[in-house]
C-alpha positions, 0 to 999 in steps of 0.5 A: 282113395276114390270110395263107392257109395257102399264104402262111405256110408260104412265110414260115416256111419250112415250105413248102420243108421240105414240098417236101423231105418230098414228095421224100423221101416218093417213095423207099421208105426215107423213112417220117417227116417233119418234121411227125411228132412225134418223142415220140409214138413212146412213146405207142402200143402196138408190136406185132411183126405183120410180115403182114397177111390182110384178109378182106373179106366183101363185102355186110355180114356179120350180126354177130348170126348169127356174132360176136355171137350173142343169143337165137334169133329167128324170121323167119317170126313176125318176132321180132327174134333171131338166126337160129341158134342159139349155141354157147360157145368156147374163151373162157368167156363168149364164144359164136358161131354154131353155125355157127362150130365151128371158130373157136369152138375157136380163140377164144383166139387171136381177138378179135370186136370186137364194137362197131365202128361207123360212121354209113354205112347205106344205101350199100354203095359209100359204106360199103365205101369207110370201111371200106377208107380209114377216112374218109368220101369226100372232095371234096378228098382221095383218102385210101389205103386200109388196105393201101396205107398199109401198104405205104407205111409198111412196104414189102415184107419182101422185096424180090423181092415186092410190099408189096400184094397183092389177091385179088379185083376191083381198084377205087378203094377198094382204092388207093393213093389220094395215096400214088401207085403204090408204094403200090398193088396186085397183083391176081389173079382166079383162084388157079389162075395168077398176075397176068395181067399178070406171066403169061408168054403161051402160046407164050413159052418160056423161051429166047424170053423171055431174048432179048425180056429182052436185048433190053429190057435194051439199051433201058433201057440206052440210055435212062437214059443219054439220060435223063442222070438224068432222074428219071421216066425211072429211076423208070419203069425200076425199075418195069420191074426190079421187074415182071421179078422178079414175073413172073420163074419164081421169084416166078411158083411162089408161085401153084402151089398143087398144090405144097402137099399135097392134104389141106392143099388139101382142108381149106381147102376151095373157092375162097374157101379157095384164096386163103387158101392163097394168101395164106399163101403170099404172106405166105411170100415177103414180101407185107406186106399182102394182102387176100382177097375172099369174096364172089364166088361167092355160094353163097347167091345174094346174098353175104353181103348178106342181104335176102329170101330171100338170108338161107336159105343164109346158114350155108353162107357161114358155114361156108365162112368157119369152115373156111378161117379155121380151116384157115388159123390151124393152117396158120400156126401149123405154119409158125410164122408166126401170132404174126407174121402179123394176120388180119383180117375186115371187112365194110361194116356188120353186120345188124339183130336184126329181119327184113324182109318176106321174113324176111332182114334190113337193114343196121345201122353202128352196132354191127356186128363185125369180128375179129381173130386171130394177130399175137401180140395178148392176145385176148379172145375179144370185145371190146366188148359189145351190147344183148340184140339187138346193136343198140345198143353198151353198152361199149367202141366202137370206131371205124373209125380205133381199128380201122385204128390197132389193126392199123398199131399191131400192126405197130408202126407210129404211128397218128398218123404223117403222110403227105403229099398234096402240102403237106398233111399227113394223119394215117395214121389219123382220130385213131384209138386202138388197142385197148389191151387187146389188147397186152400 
């Protein structure tokens, strides 16, 4: 008789042994499973990354106008080409845009993986959601994204702060997907307070708080001890004691940035630097993962999405970019952190070398860039390498689920450890290989 998969794993007792990983997956501490093989440990490369800044460049960043520049083009003779000019770095060999000064002098901390690909194109929702989970959107499965499985597999580095912090607009991408809520994020919009929902309101003084805080204290008394060990009702409970820490004055003064000093403030620059100040500080007080949005000002009126006309101001975005990356590389390097701390740029898809009909250009996922800095990887400068126009990747590709296994990897974390949605075992990554020679 033909057993399903269902049918076998009751006979073979698998099924109970899934049930007990479950459970255990619930609490912070239990990480492995029985499905994990033990001997792969040795297999991957270890890096001693304890942080991780994602800055998400929303839109699609051309790789041929920044990482990867190629020979000059021209839009209004629709001459395939970069848009700007290059200028070389501190890597011999290596060149960027000349809008990327700063980083260019920095680009032996750096690495522009330069043949990340993808087969996503035309949808940026669609594209935005694999270079956040690393999979393609699945009927059946609701796969974590990148900083979710972090904080699944790594927790907090502190106790008193969260494991996953987002800096921008909150949605299904960014998630915890079947990880459930301990893997999911905080969020703020604005740098200039904390989390709306850890935010005392107007009106709440300090005293006031204490009592409504006895008070609470007193219920959740009551209730546990009704409960009689009801584990939802304590699992609900400990949220409630982790949310009074994060909107304790404590954690809250992490938000201050008028704390720092004003000519640090200054060279981050605007908003978008703001949160990379933020994030530093995040890092500080033991964030293990936080992404950074860079795309909601649009100071060229389209973002980095540059179709049309949206493509004139584009080096304002680009510099933008070069100021606060830079500032935030010293800025760690000062506080002795960036050996310890993985900064990552990631887009939904790069540019093609030509232009479209009003002198911007479209989208292209089958060679585009993405970058890392810090972490105390073996950079390069790039890895990687395109055709004459970055359009077609010559050597060394890189997937999506290599990319995603480069940064669990730095972390020291197996990329093909297994989660677990339900009784289904996931791999953490999508049979992604670390880049190896980026450890030493």
């Amino acid at each position: 008789m033909a057993w399903n998969r269902r049918e076998w794993m009751r006979r073979t007792g698998v099924g109970a042994s899934c049930l007990m990983a479950g459970t255990a997956m619930g609490m912070r501490g239990a990480k492995a499973s029985l499905f994990d093989e033990p001997d792969t440990a040795a297999e991957f490369p270890k890096g001693k990354v304890e942080h991780v800044i994602s800055i998400w460049l929303g839109g699609g960043m051309g790789q041929i106008d920044t990482f990867d520049p190629k020979r000059r083009g021209d839009a209004a003779a629709k001459q395939a080409g970069s848009y700007y000019d290059s200028i070389p770095t501190a890597v011999e060999g290596v060149r960027v845009c000349e809008h990327l000064p700063l980083l260019a002098d920095r680009m032996d901390r750096i690495t522009a993986v330069r043949s990340v690909h993808h087969e996503v194109i035309d949808e940026h929702a669609a594209a935005t959601n694999r270079m956040h989970t690393g999979r393609p959107v699945s009927g059946t499965v609701q796969y974590p994204s990148l900083g979710s499985a972090v904080a699944w597999t790594r927790g907090a580095a502190n106790e008193d702060a969260p494991a996953y912090v987002l800096i921008g607009y909150p949605n299904l991408t960014r998630g915890p997907g079947f990880l459930g809520a301990d893997a999911g994020y905080l969020y703020l919009t604005d740098t200039s307070r904390g989390p709306a929902g850890l935010s005392r309101p107007d009106g709440i003084d300090p005293r006031r708080a204490d009592r409504r805080e006895s008070l609470l204290g007193a219920v959740r008394s009551g209730a546990l001890n009704a409960a009689d060990g009801d584990q939802a009702i304590a699992n609900y409970d400990a949220a409630i004691e982790k949310s009074l820490r994060l909107s304790s004055p404590d954690f809250q003064q992490v938000f201050e940035l008028d704390r720092e000093p004003a000519a640090l403030r200054e060279s981050y620059g605007g908003e978008f630097g703001q949160r990379c100040l933020l994030a530093r500080r995040l890092c500080q007080r033991g964030v293990r993962f936080i992404e950074v949005s860079h795309n909601l000002n649009f100071l060229n009126g389209t973002g980095w999405d540059v179709h049309n006309a949206g493509i004139v101001h584009q080096h304002e975005l680009i510099r933008e970019m070069d100021a606060a990356m830079a500032t935030l590389m010293d800025d760690l390097a000062a506080q002795r952190m960036l050996d310890k701390t993985l900064i990552v740029i990631t887009t939904e898809f790069g540019r093609p070398p030509e232009f479209d009909g009003g002198g911007g250009r479209g989208h292209q996922s089958r060679a585009f860039t993405c970058v890392l800095a810090g972490g105390g990887l073996n950079h390069v400068g790039a890895f990687g390498e395109t055709d004459e126009l970055s359009k077609t990747i010559v050597s060394d590709p890189v997937s999506v689920p290599d990319f995603f296994a480069t940064i669990h990897a730095s972390l020291g974390t197996d990329p093909a450890m297994l989660l677990h949605d339900g009784d289904r075992p996931v791999p953490l990554t999508d049979g992604g290989r670390p880049i190896a020679a980026l450890f030493g």
